[in-house]
Structure formats: structure tokens, C-alpha cells
C-alpha positions in Angstrom: -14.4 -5.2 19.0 -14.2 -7.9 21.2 -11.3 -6.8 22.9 -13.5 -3.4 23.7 -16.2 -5.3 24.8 -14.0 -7.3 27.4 -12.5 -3.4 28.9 -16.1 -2.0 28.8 -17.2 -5.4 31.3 -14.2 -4.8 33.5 -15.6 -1.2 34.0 -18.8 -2.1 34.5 -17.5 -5.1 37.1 -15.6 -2.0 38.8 -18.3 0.5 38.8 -20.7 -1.4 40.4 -18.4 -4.6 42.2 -15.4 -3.3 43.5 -16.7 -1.8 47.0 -17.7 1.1 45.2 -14.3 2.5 45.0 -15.0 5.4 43.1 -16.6 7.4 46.3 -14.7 9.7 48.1 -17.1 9.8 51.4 -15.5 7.6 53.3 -14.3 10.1 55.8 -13.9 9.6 59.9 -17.1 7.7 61.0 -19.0 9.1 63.5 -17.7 9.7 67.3 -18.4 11.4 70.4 -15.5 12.5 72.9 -15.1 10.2 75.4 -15.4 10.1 78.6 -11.5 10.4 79.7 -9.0 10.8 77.1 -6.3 7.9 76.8 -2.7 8.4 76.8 -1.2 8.5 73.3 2.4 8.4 72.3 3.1 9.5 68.5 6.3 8.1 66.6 7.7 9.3 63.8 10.7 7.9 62.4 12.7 10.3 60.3 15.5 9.9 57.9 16.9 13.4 55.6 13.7 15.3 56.7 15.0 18.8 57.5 13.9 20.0 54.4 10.2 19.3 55.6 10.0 18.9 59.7 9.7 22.8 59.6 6.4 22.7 58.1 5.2 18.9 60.1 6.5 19.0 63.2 5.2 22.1 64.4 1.8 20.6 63.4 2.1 17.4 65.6 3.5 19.6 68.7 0.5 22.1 68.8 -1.8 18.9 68.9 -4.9 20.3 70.9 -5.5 17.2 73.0 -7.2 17.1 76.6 -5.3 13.8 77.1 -1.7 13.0 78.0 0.6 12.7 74.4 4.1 12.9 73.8 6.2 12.8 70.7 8.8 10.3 69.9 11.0 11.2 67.2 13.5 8.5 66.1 16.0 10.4 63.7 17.6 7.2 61.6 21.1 7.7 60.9 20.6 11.4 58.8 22.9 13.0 57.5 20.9 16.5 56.9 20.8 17.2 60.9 17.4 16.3 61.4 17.3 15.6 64.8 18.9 18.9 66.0 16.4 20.6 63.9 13.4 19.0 65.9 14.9 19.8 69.1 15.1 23.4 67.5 11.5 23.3 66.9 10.4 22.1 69.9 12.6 24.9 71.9 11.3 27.7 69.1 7.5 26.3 69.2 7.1 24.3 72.5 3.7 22.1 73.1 3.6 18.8 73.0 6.6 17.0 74.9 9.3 16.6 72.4 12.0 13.2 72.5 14.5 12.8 69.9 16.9 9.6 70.2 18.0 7.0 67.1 18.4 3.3 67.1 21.7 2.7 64.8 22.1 0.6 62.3 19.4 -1.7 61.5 20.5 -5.3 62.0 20.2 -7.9 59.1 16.6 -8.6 58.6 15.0 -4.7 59.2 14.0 -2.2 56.9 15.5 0.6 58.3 12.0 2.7 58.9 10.7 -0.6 60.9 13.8 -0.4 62.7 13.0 2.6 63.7 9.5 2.6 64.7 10.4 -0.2 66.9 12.7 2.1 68.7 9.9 4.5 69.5 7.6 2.1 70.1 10.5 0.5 72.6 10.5 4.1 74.4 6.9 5.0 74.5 5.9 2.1 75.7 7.7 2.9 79.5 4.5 5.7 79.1 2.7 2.8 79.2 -0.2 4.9 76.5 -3.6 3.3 75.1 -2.5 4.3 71.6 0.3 4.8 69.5 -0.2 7.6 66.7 2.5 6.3 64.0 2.9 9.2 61.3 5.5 10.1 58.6 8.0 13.2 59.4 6.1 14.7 56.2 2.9 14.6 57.5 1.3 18.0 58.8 -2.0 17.2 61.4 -4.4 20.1 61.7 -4.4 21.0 65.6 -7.5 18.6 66.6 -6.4 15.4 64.5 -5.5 13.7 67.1 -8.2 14.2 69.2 -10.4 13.4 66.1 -8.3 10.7 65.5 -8.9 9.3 69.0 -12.6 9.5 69.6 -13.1 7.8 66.4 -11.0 4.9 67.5 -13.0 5.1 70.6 -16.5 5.7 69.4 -16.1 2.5 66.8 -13.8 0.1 68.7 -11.3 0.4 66.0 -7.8 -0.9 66.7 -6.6 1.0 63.8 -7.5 4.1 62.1 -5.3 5.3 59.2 -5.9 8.1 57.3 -5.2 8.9 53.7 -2.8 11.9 53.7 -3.7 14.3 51.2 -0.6 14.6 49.1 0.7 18.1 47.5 -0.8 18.5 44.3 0.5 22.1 42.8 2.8 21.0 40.1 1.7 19.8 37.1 3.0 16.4 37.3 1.4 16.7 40.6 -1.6 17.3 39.1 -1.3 14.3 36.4 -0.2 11.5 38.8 -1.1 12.0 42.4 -4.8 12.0 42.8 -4.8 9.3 40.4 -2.4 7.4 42.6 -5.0 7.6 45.9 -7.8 6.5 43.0 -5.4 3.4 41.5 -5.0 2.9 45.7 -8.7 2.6 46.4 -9.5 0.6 43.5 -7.0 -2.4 45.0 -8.5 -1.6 48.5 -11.9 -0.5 48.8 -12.0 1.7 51.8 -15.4 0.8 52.2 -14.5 -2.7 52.8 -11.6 -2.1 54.5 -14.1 -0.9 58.1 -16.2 -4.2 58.0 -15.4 -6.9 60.8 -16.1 -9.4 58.1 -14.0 -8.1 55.2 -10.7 -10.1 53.8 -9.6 -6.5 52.7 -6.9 -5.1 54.7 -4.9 -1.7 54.4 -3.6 1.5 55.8 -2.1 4.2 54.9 1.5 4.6 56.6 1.6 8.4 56.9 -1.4 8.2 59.8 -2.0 5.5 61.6 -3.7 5.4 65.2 -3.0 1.9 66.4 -4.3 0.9 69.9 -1.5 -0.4 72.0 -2.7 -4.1 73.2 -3.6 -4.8 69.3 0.1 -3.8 68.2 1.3 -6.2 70.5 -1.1 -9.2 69.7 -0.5 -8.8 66.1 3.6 -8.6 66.8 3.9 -4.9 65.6 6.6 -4.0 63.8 8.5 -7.4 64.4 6.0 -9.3 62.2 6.7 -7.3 59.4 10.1 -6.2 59.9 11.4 -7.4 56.2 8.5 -4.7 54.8 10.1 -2.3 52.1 6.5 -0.5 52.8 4.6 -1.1 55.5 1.2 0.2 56.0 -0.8 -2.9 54.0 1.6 -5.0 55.9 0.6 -3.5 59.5 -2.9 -4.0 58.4 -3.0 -7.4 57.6 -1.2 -8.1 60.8 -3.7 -6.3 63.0 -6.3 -8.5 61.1 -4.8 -11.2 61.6 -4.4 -10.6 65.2 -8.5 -10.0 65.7 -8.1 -6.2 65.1 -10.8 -4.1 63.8 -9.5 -2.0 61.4 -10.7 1.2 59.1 -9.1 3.4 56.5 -10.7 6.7 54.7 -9.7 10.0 53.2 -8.4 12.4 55.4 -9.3 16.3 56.0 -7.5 17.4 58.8 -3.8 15.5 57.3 -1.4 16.5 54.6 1.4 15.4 53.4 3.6 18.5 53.2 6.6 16.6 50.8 6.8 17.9 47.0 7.3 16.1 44.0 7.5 18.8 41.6 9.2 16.4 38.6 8.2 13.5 36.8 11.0 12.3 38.0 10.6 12.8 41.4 6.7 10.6 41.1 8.2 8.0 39.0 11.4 7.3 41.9 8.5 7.2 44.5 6.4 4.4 42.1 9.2 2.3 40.9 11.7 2.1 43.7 8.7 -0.9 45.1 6.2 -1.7 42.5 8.0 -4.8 41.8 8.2 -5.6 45.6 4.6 -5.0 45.8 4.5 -7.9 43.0 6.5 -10.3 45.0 8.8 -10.0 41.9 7.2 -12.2 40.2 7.0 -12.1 36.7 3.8 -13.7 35.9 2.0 -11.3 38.3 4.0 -8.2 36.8 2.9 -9.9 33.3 -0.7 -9.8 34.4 -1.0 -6.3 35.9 0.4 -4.8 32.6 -2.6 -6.8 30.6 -4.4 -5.5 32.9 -3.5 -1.9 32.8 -3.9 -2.1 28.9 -7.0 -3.9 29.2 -9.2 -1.5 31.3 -7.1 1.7 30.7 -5.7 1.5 27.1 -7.7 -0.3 25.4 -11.4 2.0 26.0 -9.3 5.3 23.9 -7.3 3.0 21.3 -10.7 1.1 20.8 -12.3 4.4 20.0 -10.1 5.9 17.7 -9.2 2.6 15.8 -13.0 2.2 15.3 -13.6 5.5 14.2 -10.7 5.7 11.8 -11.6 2.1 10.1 -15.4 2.6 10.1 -16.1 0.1 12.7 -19.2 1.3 14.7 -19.3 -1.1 17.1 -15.7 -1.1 18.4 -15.6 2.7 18.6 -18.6 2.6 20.3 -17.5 0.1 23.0 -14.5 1.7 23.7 -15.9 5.3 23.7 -18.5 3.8 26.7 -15.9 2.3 28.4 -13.8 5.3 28.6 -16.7 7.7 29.8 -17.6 4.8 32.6 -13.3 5.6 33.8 -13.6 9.3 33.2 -16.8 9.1 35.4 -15.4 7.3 38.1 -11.8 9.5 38.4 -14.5 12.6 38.7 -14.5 12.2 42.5 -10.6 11.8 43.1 -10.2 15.3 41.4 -13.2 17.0 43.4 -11.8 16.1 46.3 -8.5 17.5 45.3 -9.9 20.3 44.0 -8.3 19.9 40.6 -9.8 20.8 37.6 -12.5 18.2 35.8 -10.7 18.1 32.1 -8.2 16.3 33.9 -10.5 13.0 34.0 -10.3 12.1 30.7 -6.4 11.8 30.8 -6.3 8.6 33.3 -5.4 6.8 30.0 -1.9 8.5 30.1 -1.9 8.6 33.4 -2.4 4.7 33.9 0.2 4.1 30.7 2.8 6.1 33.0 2.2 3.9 36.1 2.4 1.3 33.7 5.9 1.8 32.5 7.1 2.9 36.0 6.0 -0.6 37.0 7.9 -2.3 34.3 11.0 -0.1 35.7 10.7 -0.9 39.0 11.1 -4.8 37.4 14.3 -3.8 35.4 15.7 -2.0 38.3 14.9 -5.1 40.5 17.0 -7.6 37.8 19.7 -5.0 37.7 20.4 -6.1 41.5 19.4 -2.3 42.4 16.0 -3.8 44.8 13.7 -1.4 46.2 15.2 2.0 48.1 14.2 3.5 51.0 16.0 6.9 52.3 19.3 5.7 50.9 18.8 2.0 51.5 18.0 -0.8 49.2 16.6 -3.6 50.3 16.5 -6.9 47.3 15.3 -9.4 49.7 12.7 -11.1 46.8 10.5 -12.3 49.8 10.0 -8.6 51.6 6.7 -8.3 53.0 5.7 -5.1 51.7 2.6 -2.8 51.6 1.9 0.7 50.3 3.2 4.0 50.6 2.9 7.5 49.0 
């Protein structure tokens, strides 16, 4: 009972104390089209993407912007022929000027996908832009996101504005872990914290980030956090750090166009970093699965023990506390558009990221680390962040 009572408080500490969480209107704040339209440069690093550039690039290229922007594609060592199919695309679909090149090999101390974001942002910057639109080769922009994107930046004196892609949801698994992902996501970072001058909360999301040139450079960007397995909370903190102004929402004119149609597919994307995002350490791994079986295990145990026993009060607690987590996860599936009987499984949602995060722990003893495109990176002190 008392164990019940405990998971009921956390949800009521979350409801109402955790930046409100729960709410899915944080969307791009208000703006007005400026003036004249800065220069922008996007990079997007790329490593094995032909199976999706056909469906992104196109998207970034027919960008209806009144400014200057060009595209800096940085094709990391694939093997799959990705940068011949983006020059294919830009020949087939034209638009916005098109520049594929790679860096080689990381040297010792780069993630590879830092590596190669520094390369763009070593080539863009002879353009000399106001802002650098950094987005992931799986990423589809409707035609005025950057434009959007821009104004935003302009209108609210951002230095960064990242987006939340919205991720694929048609498979069932999909269905089951994705939206609950952005929700677990939001719960650690309360987007509406994240926008506040003030706030110690810091995060982006990698797939879409605007970043204003002069703030990349004060906060040393991407050499600062050239370790990072996964970067965007890592860029964020930096820009922070450096005196940025920062803000993350949920995005409406971004997708990510990349499929994970098996369980197996979602739990490779969780566990090849939870661990990392732990700092490997045990105690903190230790805590974050109490913590998982506090707030999401215990409220439907709680209220099937109680009923099965006879106790009243314990079934009672937990049977609260579970309607308070189904409540909160409504949201998440509205703006997903996934159907509402779905809330009332976070339980087994949350026991799956659960055991993917003890994987990602056994995986990291085994001497595997954390993977990237191919890569595995088992530096224990990587600077990491968050990525879909």
C-alpha cells in the first residue's frame, strides 16, 4: 500500500511539477518575416542513407526560402552510394544548390557524425551564412520549414531552435514505442522550460536544429562535444553555456521519414546509448530502473495485487495512479494521431524501455559500447545527448 502511495505522489509531483510535460502545444512561437532574410547553410551528415535520401533530400532542396541557402551534404565513408545518389537527386529534382564532399576517417577522439558536421560546417562557413540549419539525412522538411524555422529564430532572438521530428508511426511496434519515446523525452526535458532565459534545462532534438552561426562558434560547436555518441542535448548545453538562448517544441512541418517496423529495429535504436546516456554508471542505471518500476509498474501491479487480496486501499492507490499516467500519455497519442486505448499500455511500454536500458548496460560490459552507423564508440566518459 505504501509502495502505491509513493508511485501515486511521483505522478502527482509530474502532473503538476515537471514543467507540465504532458502538453503537446509547445509548437514554433510566434514570428513575423523579417525584414531581409539571412543566409543559411544546411548540413547533413550522412552515413548508409540511400534507402531514405529519396524521400528527405528532395524535401530540403525544394525549400521555399526568399533568402540565400545551400545544402551541404557530408557523405561519411558509406558504403550504400549515398553521395552519388544525392547528386542524382539534385540533377533529377534541382532547387536548392546541392554540395556533396566527405571528411575521411574520423581521427581518435570524434564520433564519426561530429566529424562530419564539422566538415560541413568547415565548408559553409566560406558562405559566410547567419545560420546553420543542421538536420539528419532522414529528416523530410515541408517546403516553408526553413523559412518558418528562420523567422522564429528571428522574431524571439533564439540562437537555437530545434524541432521534434515527428517519427513514422505505422507499424505496430511503431505504434507501442515511438510516441511514448517523444513523451519519456519530454518528461526528462520539459520543452516548456527548455525556451526560458533563466532555465538550467537544456536540449534539442538532433534531427532539426537551426543554430545561429556566431553562437556555434562561442559555444565551440561541434569541437566541444566531439566525444558525443548523441549529440543534440550535448549541443544544447554548449549553446547555454556559451550565453545562447535556446528553445525546443514539437514539430509540424518535420518528419522523420526512417522505419522501424520491428521490435528489433526500436530496441537497437534505445540500447545501442542508454547506458552512455547514464555515464555508465551503475548506480544511476540502478536508480532509473527503481524508478521505472516505481512510477510505471508499480500503479497496475498495485491494482491487481490489491484487488486479488482484498486490500482496498492499495488497489485503490495504484488504480489512481495509473489513470493520472494514462491521462498524461493522452496528448502524445493525439498528436500522433494514434488511437486512445493505446494510453493505458505505457506500463508495458515503459517495462520494454526498461529492459532495453538494462541491455544497453550488458552490451556496454561485453566491450560492445554504444554504435553509431557501423561504429562503436566505449569511451565511458562520451558526452552524449539524445537521439531518435
Amino acid at each position: 500500500m505504501w509502495i502505491a502511495a509513493g508511485s501515486l505522489a511521483a505522478w502527482l509531483w509530474l502532473l503538476f511539477c515537471q514543467g507540465f510535460f504532458w502538453r503537446t502545444d509547445i509548437r514554433l512561437p510566434a514570428r513575423t518575416d523579417p525584414d531581409a532574410w539571412p543566409q543559411v547553410c544546411v548540413v547533413v551528415p550522412a552515413r548508409d542513407e540511400a534507402a531514405v535520401l529519396p524521400e528527405s533530400l528532395p524535401s530540403l532542396l525544394a525549400q521555399d526560402y526568399p533568402g540565400r541557402a545551400e545544402i551541404f551534404l557530408v557523405d561519411d565513408g558509406s558504403s550504400d552510394g549515398t553521395g552519388e545518389l544525392a547528386r542524382e537527386l539534385a540533377s533529377r529534382h534541382g532547387g536548392l544548390p546541392l554540395t556533396v564532399d566527405s571528411p575521411g576517417e574520423p581521427p581518435a577522439g570524434w564520433t564519426g557524425k561530429l566529424w562530419a558536421v564539422r566538415h560541413g560546417i568547415g565548408l559553409a562557413r566560406a558562405r559566410e551564412p547567419e545560420y546553420l540549419l543542421l538536420t539528419d539525412a532522414d529528416i523530410a522538411h515541408a517546403p516553408d520549414s526553413l523559412r518558418e524555422l528562420v523567422a522564429a529564430a528571428r522574431t524571439g532572438g533564439f540562437d537555437a531552435v530545434s524541432l521534434m521530428a515527428r517519427l513514422r508511426v505505422e507499424s505496430l511496434w511503431e505504434r507501442l514505442v515511438v510516441p511514448a519515446f517523444v513523451y519519456f523525452f519530454a518528461q526528462l526535458y520539459p520543452f516548456r522550460r527548455i525556451g526560458k532565459r533563466s532555465a538550467r534545462t537544456a536540449a534539442a532534438a538532433g534531427g532539426c536544429v537551426l543554430l545561429r552561426t556566431d553562437a556555434a562558434e562561442r559555444a565551440r560547436i561541434p569541437d566541444a562535444i566531439r566525444h558525443a555518441v548523441i549529440d543534440d542535448v550535448a549541443l544544447a548545453r554548449a549553446v547555454r553555456g556559451g550565453g545562447g538562448h535556446i528553445w525546443l517544441g514539437l514539430a509540424e512541418r518535420v518528419d522523420s521519414v526512417r522505419p522501424y517496423p520491428r521490435l528489433h529495429d526500436l530496441w537497437r535504436m534505445v540500447s545501442r546509448s542508454a547506458y552512455a546516456q547514464l555515464r555508465h554508471n551503475p548506480l544511476l542505471l540502478l536508480g532509473t530502473v527503481l524508478g521505472l518500476a516505481l512510477v510505471y509498474l508499480v500503479p497496475p501491479v498495485a491494482l491487481f495485487t490489491g484487488l486479488a487480496v482484498g486490500s482496498t486501499a492499495t488497489a485503490v492507490l495504484g488504480g489512481l495512479a495509473w489513470l493520472v499516467m494514462t491521462g498524461t500519455y493522452l496528448p502524445m497519442l493525439r498528436y500522433y494521431g494514434q488511437p486512445l486505448w493505446l494510453a493505458p499500455l505505457l506500463p508495458f511500454t515503459a517495462f520494454l524501455y526498461l529492459l532495453m536500458t538494462v541491455d544497453s548496460a550488458v552490451q556496454h560490459y561485453r566491450g560492445r559500447g554504444a554504435a553509431w552507423k557501423g561504429r562503436t564508440y566505449a569511451r565511458p566518459d562520451a558526452v552524449v545527448g539524445d537521439e531518435s
